[in-house]
Each structure stands twice: as structure tokens, then as C-alpha cells.
C-alpha positions as CSV (number, residue, x, y, z in Angstrom):
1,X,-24.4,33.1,-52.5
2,X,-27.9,32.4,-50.4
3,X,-27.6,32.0,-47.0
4,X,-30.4,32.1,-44.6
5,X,-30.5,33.2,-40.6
6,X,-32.1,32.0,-37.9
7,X,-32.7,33.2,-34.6
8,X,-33.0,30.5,-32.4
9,X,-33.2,30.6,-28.1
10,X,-29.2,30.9,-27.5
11,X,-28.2,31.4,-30.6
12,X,-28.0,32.4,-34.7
13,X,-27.7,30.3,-37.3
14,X,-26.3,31.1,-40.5
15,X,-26.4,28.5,-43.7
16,X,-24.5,29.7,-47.0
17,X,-23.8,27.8,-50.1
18,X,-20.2,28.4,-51.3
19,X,-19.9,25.8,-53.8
20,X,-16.5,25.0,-55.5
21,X,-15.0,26.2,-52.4
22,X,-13.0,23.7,-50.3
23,X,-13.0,23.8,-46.5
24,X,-9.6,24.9,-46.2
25,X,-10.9,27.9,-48.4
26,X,-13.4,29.3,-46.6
27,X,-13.0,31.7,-43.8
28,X,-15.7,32.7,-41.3
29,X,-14.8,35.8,-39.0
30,X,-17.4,37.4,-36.4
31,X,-16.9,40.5,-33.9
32,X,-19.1,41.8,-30.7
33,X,-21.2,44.2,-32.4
34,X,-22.7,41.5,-34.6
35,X,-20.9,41.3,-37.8
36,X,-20.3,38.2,-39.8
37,X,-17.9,37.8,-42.6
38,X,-17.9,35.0,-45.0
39,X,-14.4,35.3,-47.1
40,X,-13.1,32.7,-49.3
41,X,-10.9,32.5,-52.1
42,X,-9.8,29.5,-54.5
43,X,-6.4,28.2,-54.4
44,X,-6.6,26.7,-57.8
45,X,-7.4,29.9,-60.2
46,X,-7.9,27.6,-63.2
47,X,-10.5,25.9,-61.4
48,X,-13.1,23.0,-62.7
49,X,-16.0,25.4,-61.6
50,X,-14.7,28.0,-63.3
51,X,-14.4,30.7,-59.7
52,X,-12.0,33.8,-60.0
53,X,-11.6,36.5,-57.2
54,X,-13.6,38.8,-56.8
55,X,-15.4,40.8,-54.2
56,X,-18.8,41.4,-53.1
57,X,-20.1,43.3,-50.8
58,X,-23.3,43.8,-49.2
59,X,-24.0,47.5,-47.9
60,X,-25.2,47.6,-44.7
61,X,-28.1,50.4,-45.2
62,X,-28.7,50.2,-49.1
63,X,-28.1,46.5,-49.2
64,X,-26.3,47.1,-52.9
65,X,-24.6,44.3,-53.9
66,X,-20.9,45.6,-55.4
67,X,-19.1,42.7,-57.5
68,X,-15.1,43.4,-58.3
69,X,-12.4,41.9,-60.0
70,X,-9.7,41.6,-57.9
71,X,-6.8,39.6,-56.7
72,X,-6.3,39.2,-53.0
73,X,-9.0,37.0,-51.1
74,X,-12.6,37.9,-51.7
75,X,-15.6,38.6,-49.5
76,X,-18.3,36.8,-49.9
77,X,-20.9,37.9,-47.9
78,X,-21.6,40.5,-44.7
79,X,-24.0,39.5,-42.4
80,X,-25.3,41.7,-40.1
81,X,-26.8,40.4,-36.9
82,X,-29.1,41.8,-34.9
83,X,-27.6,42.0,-31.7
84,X,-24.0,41.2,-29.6
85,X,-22.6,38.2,-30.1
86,X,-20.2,36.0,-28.5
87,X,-17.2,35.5,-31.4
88,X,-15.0,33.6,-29.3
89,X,-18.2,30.3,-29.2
90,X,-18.7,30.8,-33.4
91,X,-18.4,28.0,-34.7
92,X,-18.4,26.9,-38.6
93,X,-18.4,23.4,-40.7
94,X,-17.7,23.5,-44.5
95,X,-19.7,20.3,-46.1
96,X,-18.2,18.6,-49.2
97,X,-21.2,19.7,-51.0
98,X,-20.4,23.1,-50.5
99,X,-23.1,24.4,-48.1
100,X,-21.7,26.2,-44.8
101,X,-23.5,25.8,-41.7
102,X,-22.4,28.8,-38.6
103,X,-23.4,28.7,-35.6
104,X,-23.0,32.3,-33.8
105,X,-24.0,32.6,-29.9
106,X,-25.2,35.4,-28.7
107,X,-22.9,37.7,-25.8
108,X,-23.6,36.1,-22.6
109,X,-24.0,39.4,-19.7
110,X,-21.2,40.0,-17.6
111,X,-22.2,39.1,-13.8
């Protein structure tokens, strides 16, 4: 999957392709410290684009890719950002083409 980040004033922006995925099954999770986790898995196994589960997983220090057969939802991708963020504001849209466009604020300080 490519995906590109980009560090705007307010804000991150994440694109990803995850083609032959539908909306309903991708999933976009994000925590404080800056992590975001791009999970999907196919509800039709005997799928036209020919997707099966599987895992893969991006180490955070060697940045070794790991790819595993597996049945229960995959990950796609780790992202990890470069500072706090705010993972209440994340927001994520799912195009029909397959390209998946996140928008991550950063953690506003507490006053």
C-alpha cells in the first residue's frame, strides 16, 4: 500500500491506496502518542481482486515489512507520526476508487 504524509500548519495528512477495499472495510484508528493504524479486511474472501487476509506490519525502528497469512482482520499499515495528536478530530473518507484520504490534527495544549 503507498501512502504519503504531510505536515501541514494544524495538521497531518495521510493518503493510502487500499484498492478492492470497500468503505465499510476499512478501519482507521489513531492514539495521543502519534500512531496511526490502517486495518482492513475483505468481507467477500473469494473476492474479484483476488485479496485474502493477511498482515503486514511495518517496524517502527528497522522499518521491515512482515507479510502473514492469517484469518482475523489485517493491518495494513503503521504510521508513525511525529508528534501528539488529537485522535478524537481524526477524520477519514474511503473513495470508490480505493484511495483513503486522513486527516489527523495535532494535540491542542491544555490552558
Amino acid at each position: 500500500m503507498l501512502h504519503r504524509l504531510t505536515h501541514l500548519k494544524d495538521c497531518f495528512e495521510v493518503y493510502a491506496l487500499v484498492p478492492g477495499l470497500l468503505r465499510e472495510e476499512v478501519r482507521v484508528q489513531s492514539d495521543p502518542v502519534g500512531r496511526l493504524v490502517i486495518s482492513g479486511q475483505p468481507e467477500q474472501l473469494d473476492n474479484p481482486w483476488g485479496l485474502s487476509p493477511f498482515k503486514k506490519v511495518q517496524h517502527p525502528t528497522t522499518k521491515l515489512k512482515i507479510n502473514k497469512l492469517d484469518s482475523k482482520p489485517f493491518v495494513i499499515k503503521v504510521v508513525s507520526l511525529p508528534s501528539r495528536i488529537d485522535p478524537h478530530q481524526t477524520s477519514a473518507v474511503v473513495t470508490l476508487h480505493g484511495q483513503l484520504f486522513v486527516r489527523v490534527p495535532f494535540e491542542q495544549p491544555s490552558l
